[in-house]
N, C-alpha and C positions, 0 to 999 in steps of 0.2 A: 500675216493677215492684215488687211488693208480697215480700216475702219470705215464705220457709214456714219455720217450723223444724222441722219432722220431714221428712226428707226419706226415701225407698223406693228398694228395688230387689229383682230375682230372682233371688236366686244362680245358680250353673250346680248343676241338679240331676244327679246320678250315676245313670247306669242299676241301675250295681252299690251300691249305697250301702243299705246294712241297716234304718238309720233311716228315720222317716216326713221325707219331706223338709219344709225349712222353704219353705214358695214364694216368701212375702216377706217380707223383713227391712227394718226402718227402725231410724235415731236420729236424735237432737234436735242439732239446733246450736244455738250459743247467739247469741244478740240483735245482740254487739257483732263478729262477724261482718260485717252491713250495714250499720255505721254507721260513716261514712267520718270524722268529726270530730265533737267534740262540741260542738253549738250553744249559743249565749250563750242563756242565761234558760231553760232547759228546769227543767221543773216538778222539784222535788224530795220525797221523804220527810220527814216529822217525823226529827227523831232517834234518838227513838223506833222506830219504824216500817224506818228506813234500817237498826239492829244487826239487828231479824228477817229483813229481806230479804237483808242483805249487799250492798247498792251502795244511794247514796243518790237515784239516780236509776229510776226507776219504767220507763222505756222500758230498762233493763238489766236489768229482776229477768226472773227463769227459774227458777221451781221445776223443779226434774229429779221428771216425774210416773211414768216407763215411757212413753215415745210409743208403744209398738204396745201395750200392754193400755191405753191410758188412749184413746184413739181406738177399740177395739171390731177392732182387727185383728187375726184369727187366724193363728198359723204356718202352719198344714193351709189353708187356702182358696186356690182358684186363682186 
């Protein structure tokens, strides 16, 4: 099974609630969530490369982008 990292859901909306409601909300999990151990020989970063990322292995980097604006998901849509 393939993993997602931004993961969704629909709050409970309030009848009484003032505000426009948000219909979905999501966030990002991160990488090392589905990685049960870390395998021998997985490709690494320069060293270089590893201080801008902040992990030296490339299947753990995760820039934090916003997952609902960076996907195109409005608060308002149903």
């Amino acid at each position: 099974m393939e993993f997602t990292p931004i993961k969704y859901w629909h709050p409970y909306i309030s009848p009484f609630d003032p505000c426009p409601p948000m219909r979905v909300k999501c966030y990002s999990t991160p990488p090392h969530l589905y990685i049960c151990y870390q395998p021998y020989g997985w490709p690494q970063f320069s060293p270089r490369e590893a201080l801008y990322a902040g992990t030296l292995w490339p299947a753990l980097y995760d820039p934090y982008k916003g997952p609902c604006n960076q996907l195109g998901v409005r608060n308002n849509e149903s």
